[in-house]
C-alpha positions as CSV (number, residue, x, y, z in Angstrom):
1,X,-12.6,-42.0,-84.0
2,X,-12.4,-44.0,-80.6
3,X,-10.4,-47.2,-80.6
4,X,-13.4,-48.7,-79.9
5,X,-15.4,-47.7,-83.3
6,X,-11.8,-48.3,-84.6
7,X,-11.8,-51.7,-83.9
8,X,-15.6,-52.3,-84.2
9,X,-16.9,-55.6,-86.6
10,X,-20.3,-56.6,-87.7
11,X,-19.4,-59.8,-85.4
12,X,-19.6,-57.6,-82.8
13,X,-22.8,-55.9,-83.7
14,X,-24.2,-58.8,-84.3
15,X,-23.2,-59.7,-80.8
16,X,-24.9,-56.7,-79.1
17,X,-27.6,-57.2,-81.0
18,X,-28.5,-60.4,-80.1
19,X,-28.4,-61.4,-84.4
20,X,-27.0,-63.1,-86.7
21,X,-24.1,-61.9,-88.8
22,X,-26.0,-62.4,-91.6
23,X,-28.9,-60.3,-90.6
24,X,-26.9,-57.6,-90.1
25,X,-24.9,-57.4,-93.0
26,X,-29.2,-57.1,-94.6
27,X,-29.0,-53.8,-93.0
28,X,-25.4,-52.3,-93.4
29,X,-25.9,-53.2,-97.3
30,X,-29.5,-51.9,-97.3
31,X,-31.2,-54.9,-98.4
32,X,-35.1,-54.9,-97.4
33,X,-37.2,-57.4,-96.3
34,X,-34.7,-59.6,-95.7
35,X,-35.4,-58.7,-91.6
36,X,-37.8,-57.5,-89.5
37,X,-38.4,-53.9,-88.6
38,X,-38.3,-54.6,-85.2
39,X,-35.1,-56.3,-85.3
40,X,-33.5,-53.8,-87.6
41,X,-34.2,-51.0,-85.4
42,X,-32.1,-53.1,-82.8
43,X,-29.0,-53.8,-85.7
44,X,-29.0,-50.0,-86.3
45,X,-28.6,-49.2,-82.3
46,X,-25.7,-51.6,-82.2
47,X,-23.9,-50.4,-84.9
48,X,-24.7,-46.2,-82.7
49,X,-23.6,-47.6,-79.1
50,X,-20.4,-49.4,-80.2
51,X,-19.6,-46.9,-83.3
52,X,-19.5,-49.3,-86.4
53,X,-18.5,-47.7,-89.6
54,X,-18.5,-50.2,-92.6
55,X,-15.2,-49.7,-94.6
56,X,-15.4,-47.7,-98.2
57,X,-14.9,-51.1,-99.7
58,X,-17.4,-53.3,-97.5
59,X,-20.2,-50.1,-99.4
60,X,-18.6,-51.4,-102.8
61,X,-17.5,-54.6,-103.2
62,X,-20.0,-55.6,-105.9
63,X,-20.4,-53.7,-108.7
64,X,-23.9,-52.5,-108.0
65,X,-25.8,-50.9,-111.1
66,X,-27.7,-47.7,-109.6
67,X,-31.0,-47.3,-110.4
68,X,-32.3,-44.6,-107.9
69,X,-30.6,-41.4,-106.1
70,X,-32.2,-39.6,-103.6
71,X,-31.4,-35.7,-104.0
72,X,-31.6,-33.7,-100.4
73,X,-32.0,-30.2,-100.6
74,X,-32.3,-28.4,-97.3
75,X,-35.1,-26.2,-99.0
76,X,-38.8,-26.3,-100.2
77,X,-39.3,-27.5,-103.5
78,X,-40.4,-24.9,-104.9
79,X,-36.5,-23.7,-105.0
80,X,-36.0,-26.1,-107.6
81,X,-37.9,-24.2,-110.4
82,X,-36.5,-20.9,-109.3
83,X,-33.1,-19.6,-110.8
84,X,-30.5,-19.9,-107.9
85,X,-27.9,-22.3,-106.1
86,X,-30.1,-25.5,-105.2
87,X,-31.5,-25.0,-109.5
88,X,-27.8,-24.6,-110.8
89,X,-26.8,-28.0,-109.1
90,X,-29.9,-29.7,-109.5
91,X,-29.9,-29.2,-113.2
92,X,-26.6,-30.8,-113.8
93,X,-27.1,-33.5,-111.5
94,X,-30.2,-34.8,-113.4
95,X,-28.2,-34.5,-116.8
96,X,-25.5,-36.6,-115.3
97,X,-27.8,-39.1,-113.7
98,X,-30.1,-39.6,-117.0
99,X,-26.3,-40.1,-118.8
100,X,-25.6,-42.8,-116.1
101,X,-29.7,-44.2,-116.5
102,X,-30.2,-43.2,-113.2
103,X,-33.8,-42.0,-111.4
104,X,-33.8,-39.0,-109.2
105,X,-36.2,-39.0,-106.2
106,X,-36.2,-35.6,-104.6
107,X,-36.4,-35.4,-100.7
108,X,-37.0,-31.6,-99.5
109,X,-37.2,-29.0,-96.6
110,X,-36.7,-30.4,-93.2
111,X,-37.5,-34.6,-94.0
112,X,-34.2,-35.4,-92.4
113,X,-33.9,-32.7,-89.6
114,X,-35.9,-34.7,-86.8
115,X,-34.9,-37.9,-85.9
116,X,-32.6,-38.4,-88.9
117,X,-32.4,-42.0,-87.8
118,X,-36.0,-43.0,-88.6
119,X,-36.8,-41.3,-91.5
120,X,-33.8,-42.8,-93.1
121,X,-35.4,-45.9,-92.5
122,X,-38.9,-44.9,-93.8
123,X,-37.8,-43.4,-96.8
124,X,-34.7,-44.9,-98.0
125,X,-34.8,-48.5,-97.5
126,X,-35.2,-50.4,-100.4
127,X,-36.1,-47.0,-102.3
128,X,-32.7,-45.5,-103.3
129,X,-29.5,-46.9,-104.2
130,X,-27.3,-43.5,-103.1
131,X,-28.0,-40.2,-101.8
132,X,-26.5,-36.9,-102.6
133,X,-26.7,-34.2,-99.9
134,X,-27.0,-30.5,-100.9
135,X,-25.9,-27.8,-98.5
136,X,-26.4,-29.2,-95.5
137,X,-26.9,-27.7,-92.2
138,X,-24.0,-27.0,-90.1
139,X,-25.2,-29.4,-87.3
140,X,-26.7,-32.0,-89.7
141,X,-26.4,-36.0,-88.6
142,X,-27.9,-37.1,-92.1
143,X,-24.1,-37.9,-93.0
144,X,-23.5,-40.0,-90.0
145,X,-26.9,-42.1,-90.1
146,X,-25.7,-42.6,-93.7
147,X,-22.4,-43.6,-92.9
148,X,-23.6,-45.8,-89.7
149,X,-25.9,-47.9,-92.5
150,X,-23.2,-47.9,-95.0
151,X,-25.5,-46.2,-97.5
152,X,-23.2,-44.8,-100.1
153,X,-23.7,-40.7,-100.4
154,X,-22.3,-38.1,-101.6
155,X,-22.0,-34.4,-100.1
156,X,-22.4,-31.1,-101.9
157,X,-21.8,-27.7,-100.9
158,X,-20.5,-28.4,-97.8
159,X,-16.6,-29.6,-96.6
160,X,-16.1,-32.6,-95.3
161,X,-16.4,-32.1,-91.8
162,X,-17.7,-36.1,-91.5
163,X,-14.3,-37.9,-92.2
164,X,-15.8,-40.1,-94.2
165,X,-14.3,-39.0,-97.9
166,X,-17.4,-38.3,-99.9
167,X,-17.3,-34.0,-100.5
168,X,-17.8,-32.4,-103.5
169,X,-17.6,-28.9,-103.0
170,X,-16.2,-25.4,-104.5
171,X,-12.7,-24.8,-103.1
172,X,-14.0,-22.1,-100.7
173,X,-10.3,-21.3,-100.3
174,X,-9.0,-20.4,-103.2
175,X,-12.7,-18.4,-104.1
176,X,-12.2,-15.9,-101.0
177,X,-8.3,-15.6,-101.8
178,X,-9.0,-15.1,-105.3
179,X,-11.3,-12.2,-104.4
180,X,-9.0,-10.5,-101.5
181,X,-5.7,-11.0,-104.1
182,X,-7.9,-9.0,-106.4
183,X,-8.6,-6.0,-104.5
184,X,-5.3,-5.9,-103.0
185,X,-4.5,-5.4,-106.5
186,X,-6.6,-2.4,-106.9
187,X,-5.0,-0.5,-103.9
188,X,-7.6,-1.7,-101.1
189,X,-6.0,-2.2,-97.9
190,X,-9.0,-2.0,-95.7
191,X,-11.6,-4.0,-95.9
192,X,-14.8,-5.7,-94.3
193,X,-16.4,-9.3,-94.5
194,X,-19.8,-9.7,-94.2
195,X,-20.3,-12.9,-92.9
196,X,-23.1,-15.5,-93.0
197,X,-25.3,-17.5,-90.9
198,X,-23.5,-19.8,-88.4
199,X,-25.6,-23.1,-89.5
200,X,-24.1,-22.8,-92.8
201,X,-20.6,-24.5,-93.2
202,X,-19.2,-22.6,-96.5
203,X,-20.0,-19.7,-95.0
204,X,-17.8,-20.2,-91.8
205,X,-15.4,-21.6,-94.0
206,X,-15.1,-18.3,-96.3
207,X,-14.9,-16.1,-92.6
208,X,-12.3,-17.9,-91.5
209,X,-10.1,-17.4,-94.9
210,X,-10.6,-13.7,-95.0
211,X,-9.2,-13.2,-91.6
212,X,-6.8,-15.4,-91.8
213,X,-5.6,-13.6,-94.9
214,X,-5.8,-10.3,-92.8
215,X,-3.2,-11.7,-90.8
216,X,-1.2,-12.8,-93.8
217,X,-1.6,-9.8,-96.0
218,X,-1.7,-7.8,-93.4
219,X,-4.4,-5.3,-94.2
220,X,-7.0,-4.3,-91.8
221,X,-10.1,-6.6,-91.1
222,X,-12.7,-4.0,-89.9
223,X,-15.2,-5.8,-88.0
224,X,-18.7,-5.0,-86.8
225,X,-19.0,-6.2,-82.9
226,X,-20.7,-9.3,-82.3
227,X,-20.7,-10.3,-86.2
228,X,-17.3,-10.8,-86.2
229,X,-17.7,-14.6,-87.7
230,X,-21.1,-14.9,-88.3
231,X,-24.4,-13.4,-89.1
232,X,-28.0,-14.4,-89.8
233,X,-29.3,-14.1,-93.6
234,X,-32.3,-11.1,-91.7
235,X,-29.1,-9.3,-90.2
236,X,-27.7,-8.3,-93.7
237,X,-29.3,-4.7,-93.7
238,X,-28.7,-3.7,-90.2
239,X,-25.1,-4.9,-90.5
240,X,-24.9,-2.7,-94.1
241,X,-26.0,0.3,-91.8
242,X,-23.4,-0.2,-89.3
243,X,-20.4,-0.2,-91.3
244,X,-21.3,2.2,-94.2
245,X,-22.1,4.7,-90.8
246,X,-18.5,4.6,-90.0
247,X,-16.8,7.6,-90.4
248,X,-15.1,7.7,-93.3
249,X,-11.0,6.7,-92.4
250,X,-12.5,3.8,-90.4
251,X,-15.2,2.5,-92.9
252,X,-13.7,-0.1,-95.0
253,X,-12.9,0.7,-98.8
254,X,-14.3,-2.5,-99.7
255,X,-16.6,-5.5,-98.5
256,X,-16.0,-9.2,-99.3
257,X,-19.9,-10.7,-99.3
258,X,-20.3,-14.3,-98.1
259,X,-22.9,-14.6,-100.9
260,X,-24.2,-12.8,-104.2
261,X,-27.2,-11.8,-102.1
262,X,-25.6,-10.0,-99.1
263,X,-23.5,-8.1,-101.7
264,X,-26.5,-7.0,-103.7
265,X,-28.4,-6.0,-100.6
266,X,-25.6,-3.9,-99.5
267,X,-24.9,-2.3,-102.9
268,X,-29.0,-1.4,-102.9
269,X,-28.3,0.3,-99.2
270,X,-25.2,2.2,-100.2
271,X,-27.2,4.0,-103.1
272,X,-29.9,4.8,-101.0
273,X,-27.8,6.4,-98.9
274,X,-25.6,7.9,-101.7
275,X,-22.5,6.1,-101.6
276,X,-21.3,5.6,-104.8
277,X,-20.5,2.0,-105.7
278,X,-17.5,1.6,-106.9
279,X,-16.1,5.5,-106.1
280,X,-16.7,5.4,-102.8
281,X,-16.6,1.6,-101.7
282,X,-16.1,-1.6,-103.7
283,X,-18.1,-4.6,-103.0
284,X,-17.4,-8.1,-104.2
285,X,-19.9,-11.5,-103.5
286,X,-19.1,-15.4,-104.1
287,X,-21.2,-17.6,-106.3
288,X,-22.5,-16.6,-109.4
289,X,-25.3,-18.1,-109.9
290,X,-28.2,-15.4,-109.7
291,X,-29.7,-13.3,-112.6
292,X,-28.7,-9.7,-111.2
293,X,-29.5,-7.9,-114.9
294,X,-31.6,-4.7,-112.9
295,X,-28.4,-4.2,-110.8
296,X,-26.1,-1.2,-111.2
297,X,-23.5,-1.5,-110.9
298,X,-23.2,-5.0,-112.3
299,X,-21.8,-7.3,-109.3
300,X,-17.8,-8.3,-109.6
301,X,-18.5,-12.1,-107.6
302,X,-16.0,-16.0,-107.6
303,X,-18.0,-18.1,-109.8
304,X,-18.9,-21.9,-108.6
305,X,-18.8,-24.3,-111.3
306,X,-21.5,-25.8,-110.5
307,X,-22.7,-27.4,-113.5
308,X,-19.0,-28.9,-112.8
309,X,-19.9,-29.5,-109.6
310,X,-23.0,-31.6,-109.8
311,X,-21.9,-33.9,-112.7
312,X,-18.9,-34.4,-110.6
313,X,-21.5,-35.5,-107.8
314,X,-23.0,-38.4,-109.7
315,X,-19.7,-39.7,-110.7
316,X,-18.5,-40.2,-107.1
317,X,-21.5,-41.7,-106.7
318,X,-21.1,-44.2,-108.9
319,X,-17.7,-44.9,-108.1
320,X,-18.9,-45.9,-104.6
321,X,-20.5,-48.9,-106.4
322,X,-17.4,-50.2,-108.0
323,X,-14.9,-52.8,-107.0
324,X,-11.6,-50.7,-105.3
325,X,-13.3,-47.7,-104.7
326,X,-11.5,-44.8,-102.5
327,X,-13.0,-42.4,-101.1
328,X,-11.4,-38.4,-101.6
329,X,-13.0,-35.4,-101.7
330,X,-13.1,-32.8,-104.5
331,X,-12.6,-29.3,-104.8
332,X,-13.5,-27.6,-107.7
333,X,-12.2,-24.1,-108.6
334,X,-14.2,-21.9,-110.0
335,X,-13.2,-17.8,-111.4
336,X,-13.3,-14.5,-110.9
337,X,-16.2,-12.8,-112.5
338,X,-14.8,-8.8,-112.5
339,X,-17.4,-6.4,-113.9
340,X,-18.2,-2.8,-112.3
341,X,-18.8,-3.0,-108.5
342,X,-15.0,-3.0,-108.1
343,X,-12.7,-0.4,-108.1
344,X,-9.3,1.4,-106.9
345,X,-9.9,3.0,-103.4
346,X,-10.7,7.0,-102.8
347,X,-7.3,7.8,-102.0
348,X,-6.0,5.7,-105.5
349,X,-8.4,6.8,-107.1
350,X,-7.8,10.6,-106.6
351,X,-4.1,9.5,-107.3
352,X,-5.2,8.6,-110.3
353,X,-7.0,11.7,-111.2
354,X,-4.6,14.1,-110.2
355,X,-1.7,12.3,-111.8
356,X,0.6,11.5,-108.7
């Protein structure tokens, strides 16, 4: 933060903005009606140009009952009645909320992705208390126009790359260690991430723990050339082909999967091809959260708690409301889920067999 945003008031927005003080603390504490549209579109560029960020306690000084949340999924809505990630953290979220007599409004797809600024304004003024922000785009602003307004929100599936406190999140750190400890364990000593799309934060976050614990560990990170760190959901297959077509003391022994669904496309490859899953490569995913029942073999994967997870959403919600409130993230940890798609390497394996 500048020195300038540092040392930024709302007397000095209200300066630049040609206002009152009291006008603008109407719009940092979201209180419609109270000002006109036109002059709270000028309050709002003040705060931008000079880089006001209300303090965690100026969002919470009063106590505030909630009444409505909005809930952001960066998804159609349609992914809501479907079994999967945004479902798993939507359902616990509502339970908590209905336990705290709070209303959900559900805001979908790309609402927010153009001109985040105004269609905060639109939709949220006066119409919800909080906002919680599910697996947000890489290069999102929602967090910062949030911030800007002093709108309290809350952050899921994503780290905190805002500085503003307000992550819940699966310790994506301790999942991808948990699954590399693992098959170290089994004898692997070669192995292969398959990365995920660049836009998605926990994805880059998960890459960058695998290689740094090939650099740790020291076993060999085999790498597919320009998908070393990232790679689009479409890519999966044709980066499946190129490192099962390795020859055989260069191909990995096992593949650490971003996701559940990159590991269960490249398990379905590997079969079609005839490589035996787990004899002749392990393959491991991270989340949990799909119904994989037709799958052989079943997929070893780091479970999210995300029923954790969401409940733990709406509490540091409401906490934003209450006198003393300061903001932390959490990290929740979740398990390993071991079932067959793991084994010992070829080389232990024969070991094994052969009794050496």
């Amino acid at each position: 933060m500048s020195k300038q945003a540092a040392s930024a008031s709302m007397r000095e927005v209200a300066k630049v903005a040609g206002v009152s003080r009291t006008a603008v603390y109407h719009v940092v504490n979201n209180r419609p009606g109270e000002v006109s549209q036109d002059t709270r579109a000028r309050i709002l560029k003040a705060i931008r140009d000079i880089g006001y960020t209300p303090p965690p306690r100026a969002k919470a000084n009063d106590e505030r009952k909630i009444e409505i949340v909005g809930f952001v999924i960066t998804a159609s809505a349609a992914t809501l009645t479907m079994h999967g990630y945004h479902q798993a953290v939507f359902h616990p979220v509502l339970r908590a909320a209905e336990a705290h007599g709070i209303n959900i409004t559900v805001f979908t797809g790309d609402m927010f992705g153009v001109d985040t600024s105004d269609k905060v304004r639109l939709y949220c003024d006066g119409r919800c208390d909080g906002m919680i922000l599910t697996a947000l785009r890489a290069e999102s602003s929602l967090p910062h126009v949030l911030a800007e307004r002093g709108s309290p929100f809350v952050i899921v599936g994503s780290a905190n790359e805002y500085g503003y406190g307000y992550t819940v999140d699966v310790d994506n750190e301790h999942g991808v260690t948990t699954l590399v400890e693992y098959l170290l364990g089994l004898g692997h000593r070669r192995m292969a991430f398959r990365p995920g799309p660049d836009f998605v934060q926990p994805a880059l976050a998960r890459a960058a723990t695998f290689f740094h614990l090939a650099e740790e560990r020291g076993f060999e990170a085999v790498v597919i050339p320009g998908w070393e760190r990232s790679c689009h959901t479409d890519d999966t297959l044709a980066w499946a082909k190129a490192i099962l077509s390795l020859p055989a003391e260069k191909r990995p022994t096992a593949i650490v999967a971003w996701n559940d669904e990159a590991a269960v496309e490249i398990i379905r490859y590997a079969r079609e091809i005839g490589i035996e899953i787990p004899k002749d490569i392990s393959v491991v995913g991270f989340d949990d959260v799909m119904d994989y029942g037709a799958l052989q073999p079943a997929l070893t994967t780091y479970r999210q708690p995300l029923d954790v997870i969401g409940a733990e959403a709406v509490a540091l919600l409401h906490r934003q409301f209450q006198s003393g409130f300061e903001p932390g993230d959490i990290l929740v940890r979740g398990t390993l889920t071991e079932r067959l798609s793991a084994g010992p390497p070829p080389s232990v394996l024969s070991n094994q067999l052969t009794g050496r």
